[in-house]
C-alpha angles and dihedrals in degrees: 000000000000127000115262121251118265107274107343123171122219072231090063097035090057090051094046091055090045096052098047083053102251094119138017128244090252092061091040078062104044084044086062094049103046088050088046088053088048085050086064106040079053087064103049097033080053092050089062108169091351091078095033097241089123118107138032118326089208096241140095137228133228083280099058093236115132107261117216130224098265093050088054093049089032088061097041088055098049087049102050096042089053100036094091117016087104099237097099141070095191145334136227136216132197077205091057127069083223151016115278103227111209106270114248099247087071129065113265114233128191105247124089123212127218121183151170095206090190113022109181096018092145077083099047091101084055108060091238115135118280122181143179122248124201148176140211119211130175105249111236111264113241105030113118096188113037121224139193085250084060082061087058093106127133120238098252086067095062113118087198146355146177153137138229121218127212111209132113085317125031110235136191114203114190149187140186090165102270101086137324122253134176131223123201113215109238105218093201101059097021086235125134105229115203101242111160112040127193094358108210117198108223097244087222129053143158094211136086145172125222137139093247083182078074102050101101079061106058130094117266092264086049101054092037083058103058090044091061094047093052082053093077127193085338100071139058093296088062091218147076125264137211128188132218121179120177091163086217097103089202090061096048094052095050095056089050091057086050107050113353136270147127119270112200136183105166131189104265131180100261093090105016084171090066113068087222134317100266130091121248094201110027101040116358092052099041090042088046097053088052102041086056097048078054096054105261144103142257131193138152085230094282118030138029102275095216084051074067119123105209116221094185144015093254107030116144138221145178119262138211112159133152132073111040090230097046096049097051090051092049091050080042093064088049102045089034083054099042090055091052 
């Protein structure tokens, strides 16, 4: 990872990239006000009870899963701060059933947005870090009224992605496809400084990041790999392991672009209907773009996750992601697995 240049705004980085031709003008826009909206959610997610955001909103989600608070105000802000800048044709929400085309008052752009406005919030009424993932696809040329099945895009067709932790600093960490960096908020001033240029993810680790609560559940490669792993330096691996687990996937993975590490979230045998717990469109695409800008890897186990043709907004997968060489022994159980 190289050192960042000397006071550099997320402002100026956006209009370097555009001058040297690696993004438009439109997604230097969209870019802004996605980082402005994190600003917000920073600020209310940073209130806590002070502001009265903490606790259960008294809702679901598509998923059926019960939304807090913060995920309810998190998505309204990203919404309205995106609704009429004129970059995009729609949004869309894990929090929403559906894609939220541009309303018609408001210039339609050609970009379509994808986001998780409050990854980890299970962990809001602690005080542990919480952040917003999100995705920038081209919008299809010709369609006069966007649908969920225009979101249908494989990873390899985002034109950005990132994600903002909220943690003791806030932090932006971004992508165009030609390297990950990462921007602190500065509180004082409201500006996003680049901090961290060019990440790069060490290949090698001795850490991973897994729920073990979880392990009766999981498929027979997966349980023969973490075994391997709690061995130690006197199993196969030939090394000792140690395991971190937030349950906040954008904390993991930021501690993975910081120092190294495996993140996994595999299918397991609770909800055999579901293909894993994880979003396709809205976390493991987005994280796996970044994660590779960075150096690393992402797979679903078998296969690379931005490789992925999405059958539907909120399809789910399994996820391992971080260093290159981790990643590639933990897809080698299952397809070594799969071929036995």
């Amino acid at each position: 990872m190289s050192s960042p240049r000397h006071a550099v705004s997320l402002t100026r980085h956006l209009i370097e990239e555009q001058r040297a031709g690696r993004i438009n003008a439109d997604l230097r826009q969209l870019i802004a006000v996605v980082a402005r909206a994190c600003t917000s959610i920073s600020i209310a997610v940073g209130k806590g009870a002070l502001g009265g955001v903490l606790g259960d909103a008294g809702t679901g989600n598509v998923q059926g899963e019960a939304q807090k608070k913060l995920d309810v105000i998190s998505n309204e802000i990203l919404l309205e701060a995106n609704a009429w800048g004129g970059h995009l044709a729609a949004c869309a929400s894990e929090e929403m059933d559906h894609c939220f085309p541009i309303p018609d008052a408001y210039p339609r752009g050609n970009y379509l947005l994808l986001f998780d406005p409050l990854d980890g919030s299970s962990n809001i009424d602690v005080n542990v870090s919480v952040g917003t993932i999100f995705s920038v696809l081209r919008a299809p040329d010709g369609v006069a009224a966007i649908g969920d099945d225009d979101f249908l895009q494989p990873g390899t067709a985002q034109v950005a992605a990132g994600y903002c932790v909220y943690g003791p600093q806030t932090t932006l960490v971004l992508t165009f496809g030609h390297g990950t960096h990462a921007f602190t908020l500065d509180r004082e001033t409201g500006t996003f400084m680049l901090t961290r240029e060019s990440i790069r993810i060490p290949e090698e680790t001795k850490e991973f990041a897994i729920n073990m609560s979880n392990q009766r559940h999981w498929e027979a490669p997966m349980q023969d790999y973490v075994r391997d792993l709690l061995v130690g330096k006197e199993g196969p691996r030939g090394k000792d392991f140690n395991m971190r687990w937030v349950a906040s996937m954008v904390a993991d993975v930021h501690r993975i672009l910081t120092r190294g590490g495996i993140f996994i979230y595999p299918w397991d045998r609770k909800d055999p209907g579901k293909a894993g717990k994880l979003r396709l469109m809205y976390e493991a695409n987005p994280m796996a773009f970044l994660v590779e800008q960075a150096g690393g890897a992402a797979t679903n186990g078998r296969e690379r996750i931005m490789e992925i043709a999405p059958a539907q907004l909120h399809q789910r997968v399994p996820v391992f992601l971080g260093s290159k060489s981790e990643v590639e022994a933990a897809t080698r159980y299952h397809l070594d697995h799969d071929a036995g």
